[in-house]
C-alpha positions, 0 to 999 in steps of 0.5 A: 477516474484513477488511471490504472497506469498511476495506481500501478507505479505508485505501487512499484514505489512502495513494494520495495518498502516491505519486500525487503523484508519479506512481505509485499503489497497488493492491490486489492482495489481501485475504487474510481467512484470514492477515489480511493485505492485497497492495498493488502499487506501480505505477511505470508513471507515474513519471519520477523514481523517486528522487521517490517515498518511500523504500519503508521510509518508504513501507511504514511509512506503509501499514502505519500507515494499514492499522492504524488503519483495518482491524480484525483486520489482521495484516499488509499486504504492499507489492509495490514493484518497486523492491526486486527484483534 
């Protein structure tokens, strides 16, 4: 089972990767019986999506913090609508 408690400070590590430029992660769920985490990058905020980490380099940076914080992780999905079409 994923504690809700990790999944929360996890995030708190990382929102500051993207907030800085406008956008923010949320969670949009916690999957306890694939073990895996849904995180939303929400651009609604950004003037300068260029300005916003790369989403390799930003889905790596997740996945490493969600790693180290979340006991029995399998997996964190990042929704960035950047990525879509």
């Amino acid at each position: 089972m994923i504690a809700r408690a990790d999944v929360d400070t996890a995030l708190e590590e990382v929102r500051p990767l993207v907030q800085a430029d406008g956008a923010d992660l949320v969670l949009e769920a916690v999957d306890d019986a694939g073990g895996q985490v849904v995180l939303k990058l929400d651009l609604a905020n950004v003037s300068c999506l260029e300005c916003v980490l790369p989403p390799e380099l930003l889905h790596t940076m997740i996945s490493d913090a969600f790693s180290r914080r979340v006991p029995g992780l399998a997996g964190v999905v990042v929704d960035d609508p950047r990525e879509e079409g």
